[in-house]
C-alpha positions in Angstrom: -4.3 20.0 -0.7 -2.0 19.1 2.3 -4.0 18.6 5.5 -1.9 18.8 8.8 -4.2 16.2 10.5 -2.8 14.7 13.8 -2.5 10.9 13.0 -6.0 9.6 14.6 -5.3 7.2 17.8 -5.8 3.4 17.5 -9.4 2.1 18.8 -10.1 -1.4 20.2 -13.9 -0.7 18.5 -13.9 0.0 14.7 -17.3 1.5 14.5 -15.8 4.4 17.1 -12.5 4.5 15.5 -15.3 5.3 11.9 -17.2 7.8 14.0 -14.1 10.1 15.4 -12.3 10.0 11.9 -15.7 11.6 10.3 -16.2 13.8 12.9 -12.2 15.2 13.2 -12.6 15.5 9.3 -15.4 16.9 9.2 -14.3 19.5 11.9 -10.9 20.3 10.1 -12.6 21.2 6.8 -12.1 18.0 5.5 -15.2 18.1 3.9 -16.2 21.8 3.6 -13.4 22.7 1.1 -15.7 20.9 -1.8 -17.9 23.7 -2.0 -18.8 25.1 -5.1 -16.8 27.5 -6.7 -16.4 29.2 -9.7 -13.3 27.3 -10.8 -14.0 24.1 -9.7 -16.4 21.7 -12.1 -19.5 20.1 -10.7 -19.0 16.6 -8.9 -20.5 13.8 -10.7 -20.8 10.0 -9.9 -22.0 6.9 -11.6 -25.8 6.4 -11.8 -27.2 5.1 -8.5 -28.3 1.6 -8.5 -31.3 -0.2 -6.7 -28.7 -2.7 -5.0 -29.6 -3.5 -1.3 -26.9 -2.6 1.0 -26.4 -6.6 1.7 -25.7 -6.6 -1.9 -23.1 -3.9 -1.7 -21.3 -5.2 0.9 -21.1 -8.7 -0.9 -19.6 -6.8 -4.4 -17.2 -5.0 -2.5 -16.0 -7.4 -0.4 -15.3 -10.0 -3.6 -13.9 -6.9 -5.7 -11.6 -5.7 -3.4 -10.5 -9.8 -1.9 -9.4 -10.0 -5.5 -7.6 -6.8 -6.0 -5.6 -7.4 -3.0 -4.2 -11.1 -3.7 -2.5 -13.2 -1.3 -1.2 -12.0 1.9 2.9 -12.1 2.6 5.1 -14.1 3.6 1.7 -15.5 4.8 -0.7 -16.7 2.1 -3.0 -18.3 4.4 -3.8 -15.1 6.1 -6.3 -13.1 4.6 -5.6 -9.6 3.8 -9.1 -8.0 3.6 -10.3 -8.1 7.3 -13.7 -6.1 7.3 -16.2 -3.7 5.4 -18.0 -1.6 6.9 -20.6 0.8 4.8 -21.9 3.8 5.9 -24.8 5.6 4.4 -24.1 9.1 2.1 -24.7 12.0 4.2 -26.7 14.8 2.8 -26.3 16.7 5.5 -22.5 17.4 5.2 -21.8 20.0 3.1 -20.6 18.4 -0.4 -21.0 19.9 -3.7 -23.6 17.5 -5.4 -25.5 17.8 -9.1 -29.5 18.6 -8.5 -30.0 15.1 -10.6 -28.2 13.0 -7.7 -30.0 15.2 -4.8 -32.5 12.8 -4.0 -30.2 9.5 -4.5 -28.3 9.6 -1.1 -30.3 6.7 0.2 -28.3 4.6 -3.0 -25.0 5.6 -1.9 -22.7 4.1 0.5 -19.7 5.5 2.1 -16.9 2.1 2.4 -14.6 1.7 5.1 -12.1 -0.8 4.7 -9.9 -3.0 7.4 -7.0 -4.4 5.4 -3.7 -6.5 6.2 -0.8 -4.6 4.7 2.0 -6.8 3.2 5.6 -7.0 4.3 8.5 -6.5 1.7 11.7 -8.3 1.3 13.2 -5.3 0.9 12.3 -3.1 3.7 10.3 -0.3 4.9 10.3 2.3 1.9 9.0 -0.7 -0.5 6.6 -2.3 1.9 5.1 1.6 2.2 5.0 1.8 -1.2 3.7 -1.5 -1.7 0.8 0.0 0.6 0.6 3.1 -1.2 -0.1 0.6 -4.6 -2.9 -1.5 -2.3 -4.8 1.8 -1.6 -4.5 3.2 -5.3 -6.0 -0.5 -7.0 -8.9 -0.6 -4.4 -10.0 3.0 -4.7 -9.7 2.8 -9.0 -11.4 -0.5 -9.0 -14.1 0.6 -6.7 -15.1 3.8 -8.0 -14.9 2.0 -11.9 -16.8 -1.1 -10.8 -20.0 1.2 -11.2 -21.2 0.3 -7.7 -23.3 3.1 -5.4 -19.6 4.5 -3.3 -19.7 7.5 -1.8 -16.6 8.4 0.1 -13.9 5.6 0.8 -12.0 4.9 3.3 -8.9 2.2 4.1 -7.8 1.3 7.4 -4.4 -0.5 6.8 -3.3 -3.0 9.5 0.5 -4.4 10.6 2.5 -6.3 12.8 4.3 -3.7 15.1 6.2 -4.7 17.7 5.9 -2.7 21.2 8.2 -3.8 23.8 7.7 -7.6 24.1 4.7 -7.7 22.2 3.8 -8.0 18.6 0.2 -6.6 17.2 -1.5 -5.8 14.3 -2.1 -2.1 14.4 -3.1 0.5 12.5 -0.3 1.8 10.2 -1.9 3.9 7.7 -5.4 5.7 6.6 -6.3 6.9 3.6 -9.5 9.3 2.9 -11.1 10.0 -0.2 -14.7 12.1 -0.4 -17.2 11.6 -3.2 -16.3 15.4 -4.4 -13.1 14.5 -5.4 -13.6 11.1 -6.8 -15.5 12.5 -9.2 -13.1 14.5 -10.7 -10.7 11.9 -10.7 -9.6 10.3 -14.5 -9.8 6.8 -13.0 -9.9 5.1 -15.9 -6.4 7.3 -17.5 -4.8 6.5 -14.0 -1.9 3.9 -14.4 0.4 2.2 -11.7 2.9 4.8 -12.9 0.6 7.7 -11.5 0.5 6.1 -7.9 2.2 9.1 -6.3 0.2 11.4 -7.8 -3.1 9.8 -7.0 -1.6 9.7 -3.3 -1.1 13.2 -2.9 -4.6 13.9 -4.2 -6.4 12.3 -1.6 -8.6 14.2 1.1 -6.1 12.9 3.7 -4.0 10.3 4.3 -1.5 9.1 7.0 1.7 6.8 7.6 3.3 5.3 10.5 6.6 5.8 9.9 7.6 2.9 11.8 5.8 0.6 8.6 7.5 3.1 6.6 8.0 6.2 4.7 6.9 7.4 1.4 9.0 9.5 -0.7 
């Protein structure tokens, strides 16, 4: 489902930025159109773990370091610049099994600040290159049998606004619980990275970092 989402505005504080995403998804629909339904089959996640959120934090932040690989053209840099969890909900309206009812206090939602590569040859690859980031770090997380709820990644890039060059906030990309559990993650190729795109709760590009076909 395409949601026509005004692209949210950059925020010096990352825990507002979080808050104001939630809340404009939540007041679009974002999150109300997993209700159950007659066509649709039941939500399901991994079985909760007893991991501390410290403990979370730690897996995630090695898993997805490694996914992502070395920055470029600068290796040095790194490309994974923050994780930020955020405990499941209960009170937004998701469609969750009876069995997992009491199990919200296991679950963490995952944002993710990360540095988005440049590519040699230009725009459309580098937002494809992007697209690829988003697609590895959402399969590996939601495979790596860890407590995620919803995910979202913040992707970061050198713009250049008059005289100034800064790393802003290029691209978002949204997935909820309900839908991630419907997802064949473990059928999903590189070859199905488009497809995976346009099934995500929402997502947004700058086109001055580039356009997506």
């Amino acid at each position: 489902m395409n949601l026509r989402v005004p692209a949210p505005v950059v925020s010096a504080a990352v825990s507002g930025f979080v808050v104001g995403v939630l809340v404009t998804l939540a007041a679009v629909g974002v999150f109300t159109h997993a209700t159950p339904s007659a066509s649709t089959p039941p939500a399901t996640l991994p079985p909760a773990t007893p991991e501390s959120k410290t403990s979370v934090k730690h897996s995630v932040t090695v898993l997805v370091s490694k996914v992502l690989g070395p920055s470029y053209p600068n290796p040095a840099r790194k490309r994974l610049l923050g994780v930020h969890l955020i405990p499941a909900d209960p009170d937004i309206p998701v469609r969750v099994e009876p069995r997992i009812a009491d199990q919200y206090h296991r679950y963490q939602s995952v944002v993710l600040d990360i540095r988005l590569n440049d590519h040699p040859l230009g725009p459309a690859w580098r937002a494809r290159s992007a697209r690829s980031d988003v697609f590895q770090v959402m399969k590996a997380l939601y495979t790596g049998r860890l407590p995620i709820f919803n995910t979202e990644i913040v992707g970061m890039f050198p713009l250049r606004t008059g005289k100034k060059t800064a790393l802003r906030q290029v691209l978002i990309a949204f997935l909820n619980h309900a839908t991630a559990a419907t997802l064949p993650w473990k059928r999903f190729k590189r070859t199905d990275e488009s497809r995976f795109w346009s099934l995500l709760t929402y997502h947004y590009v700058n086109p001055r970092f580039g356009k997506l076909p």
